[in-house]
N, C-alpha and C positions, 0 to 999 in steps of 0.2 A: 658470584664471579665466574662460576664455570659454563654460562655461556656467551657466545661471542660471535662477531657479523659472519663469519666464516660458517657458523650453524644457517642463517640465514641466506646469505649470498657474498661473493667476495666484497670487500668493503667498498672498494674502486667502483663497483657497480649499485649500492647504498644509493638510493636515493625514494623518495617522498613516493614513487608510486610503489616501491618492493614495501614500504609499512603500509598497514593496515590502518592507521589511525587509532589502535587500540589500546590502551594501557599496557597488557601484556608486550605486543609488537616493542610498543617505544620502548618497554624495562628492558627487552633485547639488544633491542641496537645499543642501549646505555651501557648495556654490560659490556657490550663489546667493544664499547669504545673506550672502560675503563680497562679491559684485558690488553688492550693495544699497550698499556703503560708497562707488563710484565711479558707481554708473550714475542718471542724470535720470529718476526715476521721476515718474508720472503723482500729482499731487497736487492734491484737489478737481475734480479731472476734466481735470484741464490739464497738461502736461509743459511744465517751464521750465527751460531752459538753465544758470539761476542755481543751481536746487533741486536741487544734490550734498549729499549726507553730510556730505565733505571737504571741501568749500564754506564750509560754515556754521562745522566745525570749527573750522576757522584763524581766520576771520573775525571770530564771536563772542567767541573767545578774545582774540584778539590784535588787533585795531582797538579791542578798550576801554579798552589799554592803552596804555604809551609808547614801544614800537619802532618804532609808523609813525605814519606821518603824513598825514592825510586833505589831499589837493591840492587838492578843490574842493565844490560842493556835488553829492549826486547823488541821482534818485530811487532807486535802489538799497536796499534797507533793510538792508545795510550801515553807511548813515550813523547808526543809530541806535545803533551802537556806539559810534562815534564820540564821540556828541554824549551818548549816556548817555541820549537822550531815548526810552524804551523803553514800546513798546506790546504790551497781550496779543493784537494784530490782527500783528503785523510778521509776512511770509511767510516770513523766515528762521527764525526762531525756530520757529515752527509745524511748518515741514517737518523742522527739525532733531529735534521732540520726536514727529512722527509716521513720520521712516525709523528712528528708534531706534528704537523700539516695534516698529517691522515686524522689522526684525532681530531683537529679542528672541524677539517670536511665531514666527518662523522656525525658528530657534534652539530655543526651546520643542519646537515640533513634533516635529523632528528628530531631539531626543534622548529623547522620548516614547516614536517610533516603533521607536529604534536599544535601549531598553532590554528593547522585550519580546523581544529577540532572547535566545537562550539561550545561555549560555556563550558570550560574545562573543569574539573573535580581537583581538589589537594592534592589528588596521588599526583595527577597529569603535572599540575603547576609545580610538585616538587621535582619531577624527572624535565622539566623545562628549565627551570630554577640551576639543576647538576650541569646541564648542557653548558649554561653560560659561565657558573661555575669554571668547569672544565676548559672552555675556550681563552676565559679570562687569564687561568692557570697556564697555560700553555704557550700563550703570548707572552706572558711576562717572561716565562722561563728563556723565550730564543730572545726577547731582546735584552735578558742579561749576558747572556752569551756571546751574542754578534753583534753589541751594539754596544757606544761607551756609555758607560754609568751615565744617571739621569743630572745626577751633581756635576756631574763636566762639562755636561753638552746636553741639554737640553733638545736645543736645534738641532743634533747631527743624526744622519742616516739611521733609522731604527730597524725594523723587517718588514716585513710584506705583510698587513693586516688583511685577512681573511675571513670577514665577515657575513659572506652571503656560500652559499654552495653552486650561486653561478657568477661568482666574481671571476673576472677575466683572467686567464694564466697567466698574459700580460701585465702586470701590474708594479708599480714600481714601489718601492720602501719609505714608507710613512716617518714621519723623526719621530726622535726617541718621545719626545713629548705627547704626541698622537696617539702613541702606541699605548704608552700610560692613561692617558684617557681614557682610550678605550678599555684597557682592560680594569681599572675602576669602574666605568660604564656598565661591564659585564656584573663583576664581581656584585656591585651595588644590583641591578638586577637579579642578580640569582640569589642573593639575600633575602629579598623582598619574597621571589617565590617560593624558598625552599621553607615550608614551615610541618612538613612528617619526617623526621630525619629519621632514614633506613641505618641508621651506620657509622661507624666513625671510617668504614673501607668506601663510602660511597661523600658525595659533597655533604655540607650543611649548611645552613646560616651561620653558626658558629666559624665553618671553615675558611666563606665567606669575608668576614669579618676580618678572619687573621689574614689575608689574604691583603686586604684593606691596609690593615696595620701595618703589613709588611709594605707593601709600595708605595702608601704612603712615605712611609720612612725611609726607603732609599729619595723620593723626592722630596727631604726635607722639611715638608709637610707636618713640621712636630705636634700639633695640635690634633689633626685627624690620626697620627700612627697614636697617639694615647687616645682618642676616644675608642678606635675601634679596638686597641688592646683593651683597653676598662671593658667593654662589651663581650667580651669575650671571657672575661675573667668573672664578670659579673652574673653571667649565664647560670653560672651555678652547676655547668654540665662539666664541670674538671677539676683537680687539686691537684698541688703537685705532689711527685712520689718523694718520700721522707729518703731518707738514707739506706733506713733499710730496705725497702722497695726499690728504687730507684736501679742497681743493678740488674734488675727482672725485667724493667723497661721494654727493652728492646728485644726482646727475644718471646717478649709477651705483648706486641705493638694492640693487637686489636683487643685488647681485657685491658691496655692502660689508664689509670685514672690520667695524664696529661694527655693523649691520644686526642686529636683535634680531628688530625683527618691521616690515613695510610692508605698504602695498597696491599691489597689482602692477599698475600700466599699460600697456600693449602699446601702438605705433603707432596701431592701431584706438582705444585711448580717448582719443588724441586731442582734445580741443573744440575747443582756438585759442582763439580769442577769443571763443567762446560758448560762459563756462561751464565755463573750465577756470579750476584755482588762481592757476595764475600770471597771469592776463591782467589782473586788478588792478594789478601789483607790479613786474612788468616787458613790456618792447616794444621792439622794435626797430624799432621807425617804421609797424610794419603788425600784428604779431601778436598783439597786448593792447590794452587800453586803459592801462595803466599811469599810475593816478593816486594810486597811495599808494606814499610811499615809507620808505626808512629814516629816520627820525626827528632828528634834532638831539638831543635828548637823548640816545641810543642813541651817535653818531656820537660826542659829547662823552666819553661815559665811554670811549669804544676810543682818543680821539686820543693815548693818550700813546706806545702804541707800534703804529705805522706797517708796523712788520712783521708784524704778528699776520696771519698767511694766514686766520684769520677774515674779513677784511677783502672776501677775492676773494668772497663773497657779497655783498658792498654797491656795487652799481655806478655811479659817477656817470655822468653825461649831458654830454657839451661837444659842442663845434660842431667847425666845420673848423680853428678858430685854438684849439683846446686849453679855450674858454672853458666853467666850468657851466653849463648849460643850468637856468633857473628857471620853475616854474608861479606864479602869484599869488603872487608873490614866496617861494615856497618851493623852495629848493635839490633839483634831482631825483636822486637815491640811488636808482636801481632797487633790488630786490631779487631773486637771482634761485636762491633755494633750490628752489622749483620749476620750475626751466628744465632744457633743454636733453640730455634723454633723448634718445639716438640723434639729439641735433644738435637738437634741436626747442625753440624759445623757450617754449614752451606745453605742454610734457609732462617729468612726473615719477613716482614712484613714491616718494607722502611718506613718512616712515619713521615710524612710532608710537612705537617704542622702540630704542632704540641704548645702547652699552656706556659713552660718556661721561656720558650722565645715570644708569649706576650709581656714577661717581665720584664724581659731584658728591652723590648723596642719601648717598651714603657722610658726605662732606664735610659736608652736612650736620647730618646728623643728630650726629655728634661734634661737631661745634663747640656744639650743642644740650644734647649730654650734658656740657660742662666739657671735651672733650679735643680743644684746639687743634691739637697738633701734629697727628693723626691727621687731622682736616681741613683743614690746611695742604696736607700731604704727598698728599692724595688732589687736590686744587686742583692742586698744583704736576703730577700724572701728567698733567692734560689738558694744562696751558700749555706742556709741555717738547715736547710733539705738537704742538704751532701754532703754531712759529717762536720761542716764548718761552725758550729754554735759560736762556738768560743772568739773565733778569727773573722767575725764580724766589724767592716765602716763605721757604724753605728754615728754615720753620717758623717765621718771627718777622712775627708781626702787625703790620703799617705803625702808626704813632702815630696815635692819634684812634679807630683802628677796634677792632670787633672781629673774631673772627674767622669768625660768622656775617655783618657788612656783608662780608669778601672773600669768603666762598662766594655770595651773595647776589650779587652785581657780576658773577661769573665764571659764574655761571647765568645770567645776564642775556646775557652775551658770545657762551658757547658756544652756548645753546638760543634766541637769538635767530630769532621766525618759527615758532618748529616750537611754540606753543602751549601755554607755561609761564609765561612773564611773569605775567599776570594771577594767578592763583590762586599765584603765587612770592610777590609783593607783599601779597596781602590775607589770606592764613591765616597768613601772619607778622605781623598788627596792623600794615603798615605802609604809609600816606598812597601814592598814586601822585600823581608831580609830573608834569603836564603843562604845565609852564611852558614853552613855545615855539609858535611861530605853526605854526598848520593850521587846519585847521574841524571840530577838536574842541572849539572856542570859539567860541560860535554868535553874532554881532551884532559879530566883528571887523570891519575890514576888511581889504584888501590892503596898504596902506599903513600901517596901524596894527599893525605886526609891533612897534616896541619895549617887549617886554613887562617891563623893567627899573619901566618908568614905570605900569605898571597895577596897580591893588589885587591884593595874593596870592589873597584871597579870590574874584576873579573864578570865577563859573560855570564848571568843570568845567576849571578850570587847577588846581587840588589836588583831587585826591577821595579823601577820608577813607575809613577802613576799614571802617569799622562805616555805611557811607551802605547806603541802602535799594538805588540803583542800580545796584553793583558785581553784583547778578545779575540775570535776568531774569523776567517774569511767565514763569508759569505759560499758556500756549498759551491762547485762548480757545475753543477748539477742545474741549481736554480739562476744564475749568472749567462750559464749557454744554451736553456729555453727557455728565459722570460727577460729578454733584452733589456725590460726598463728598468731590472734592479742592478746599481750598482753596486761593486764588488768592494771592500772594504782596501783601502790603502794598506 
């Protein structure tokens, strides 16, 4: 992972004559195109600490939703996750829709360059295989962000698919449906080539696959998201981590027995508290800022059982006399899925894809199809791994529910943080309840935490499925030089 196109040539200038055609050559540019996911690139002329990949990933995703909890106001534009109040100016958003693009373009290049080779060898075909991987990856990600869920609108405006490295700057926004294609298209291709897997830091077949699973499954597609969960699980290249393991997880991403696919940080990537994941989420008094935490909603759905070693990722805060520690009257829950690589409050190595979110899409996509038991029993594999033996379905649907709300709750549990929440909630048609005090409620106060007493209807305390807000403009960036995409209502 420590080299990258900037060894080579700046990326903008990447293209099919600066490689060699060589193995070595292309593992470079690969690398460099998977460094683009961690490394502060220079954007509108400036390098910003904030402006990670990874960054924006988590952030966009998961701060619009209900596992955390914004602690105060901040200029950061972060809070417009938050608050929902979303502009095509915010610098997250922007950077997040122009290091994807660069990744693609890179990616592009790469495998441009790696095709005119003749009779290519397994190495070649598996670093062509990452390429499409990676591209596939990358599109899905902007058009769950910029685009509405595939369960609502099929038909409606998706992004700008960017498939060639001389496709026109001009070009206008493929629907969500096209975009899906194609990045099945990919994925299923880079399947096919990837068969020397370098890594769980670098693509797979397996990665692949879960990849598959996953968008399938937002498209409803229940039949393909369980074959390609089954294939993945069947691989034999994962188990899940038991209870006692399971809190090492994350802090041990690239040595996990669930570890599918991450990005790999070394000591050197480093930020601390400029610019790294975690320095939002957690702190130990010096290493973060640490002003968003796990949510009251989130805490309420896990209270009932105590033991769930879920749990060791939710960290409270007390003093010397055992007491919580509170911001503006909000309870501090660190969080600390991005801590503590090689001992360090500030470094991790976030995992993309792991072997429990193939249980769960297993789960649910049967519970989708009419076959409960089967997503009971797929439910109950991860809980008997998180201290849950005893507190087992054991295939009978709690009263009131079905057996989509228990997958639905238990996705909530296990993927809490790692950037599912939001699109779990809204390609299902269903309301996010942010009924609890934070400053994702803009004109609260500190004092006016009892939210029992305030209209349901309050701003941005329920936000409905079908709201305009639940994703994001369209960059203004890509809007005022490339005319033919339109700008999101």
């Amino acid at each position: 992972m420590a080299g990258c196109l900037k060894d080579i040539n700046p990326s903008d200038s990447l293209s099919t004559g600066t490689l060699t055609g060589s193995e070595q050559g292309l593992q470079q540019a690969l690398n460099g195109a998977y460094a683009l996911f961690k490394d502060h690139v220079s954007f509108n002329g400036t390098v910003d600490g904030n402006n990670m990949y990874l960054r924006q990933y988590f952030q966009l995703s998961d701060f619009a939703a209900d596992d955390i909890v914004c602690a105060q106001t901040t200029t950061d534009p972060l809070y417009y996750s938050f608050s929902l109040d979303h502009t095509a100016t915010q610098t997250n958003s922007r950077y997040f829709w122009y290091i994807s693009y660069k990744i693609i373009n890179d990616v592009n290049t790469v495998i441009e360059s790696a095709e005119q080779i003749a009779n290519p060898d397994e190495s070649i075909r598996q670093l062509i295989g990452e390429c499409y991987f990676l591209r596939a990856f990358c599109h899905f990600n902007l058009v769950r962000l910029f685009a509405r869920p595939y369960s609502q609108d099929p038909a409606a405006e998706g992004v700008v698919l960017r498939t060639s490295s001389s496709d026109p700057a001009q070009k206008s926004r493929s629907s969500v449906q096209e975009v899906y294609t194609s990045v099945v298209s990919d994925a299923l291709k880079g399947a096919e080539l990837m068969n020397q897997p370098r890594g769980v830091q670098f693509g797979s077949k397996e990665a692949a696959w879960a990849l598959l699973s996953r968008a399938y499954l937002y498209e409803e597609k229940n039949d393909s998201a369980i074959f390609y969960a089954d294939k993945v699980i069947g691989s034999n290249r994962f188990t899940l981590e038991t209870a006692a393991t399971f809190p090492q997880l994350f802090a041990n991403a690239m040595a996990g027995k669930e570890t599918i696919f991450c990005i790999a940080f070394t000591a050197a990537d480093d930020y601390g508290k400029a610019g790294s994941i975690a320095s939002m989420l957690y702190s130990d008094g010096n290493s973060g800022w640490g002003e968003e935490y796990a949510s009251q909603s989130l805490r309420d759905t896990m209270s009932e059982h105590p033991e769930d070693v879920r749990w060791s990722y939710i960290v409270p805060l007390k003093d010397g006399g055992g007491n919580l520690q509170k911001k503006n009257g909000i309870e501090i829950y660190y969080i600390s899925k991005f801590s503590f690589q090689g001992g360090s409050p500030t470094l991790s190595s976030p995992i993309m894809f792991r072997l429990a979110e193939m249980y769960l899409n297993k789960a649910e996509a049967a519970a989708k199809s009419g076959d409960a038991a089967t997503a009971l029993d797929n439910v109950d594999m991860i809980r008997q791994n998180r201290g849950l033996q005893s507190s087992l379905y054991n295939r009978q649907v709690p009263a009131g529910k079905t057996a989509l709300d228990v997958v639905l709750k238990e996705r909530r549990i296990e993927l809490a943080f790692e950037g599912h929440r939001n699109y779990d909630v809204y390609r299902n048609k269903r309301d996010m309840n942010r009924a609890y005090w934070g400053y994702h409620l803009p004109g609260l106060k500190e004092s006016d935490i009892n939210l029992a007493a305030r209209p349901t209807g309050y701003p941005n305390m329920t936000v409905k499925w079908d709201a305009p807000r639940i994703i994001y403009y369209i960059p203004i960036d890509e809007v005022q030089t490339n005319r033919l995409c339109e700008q999101n209502p």
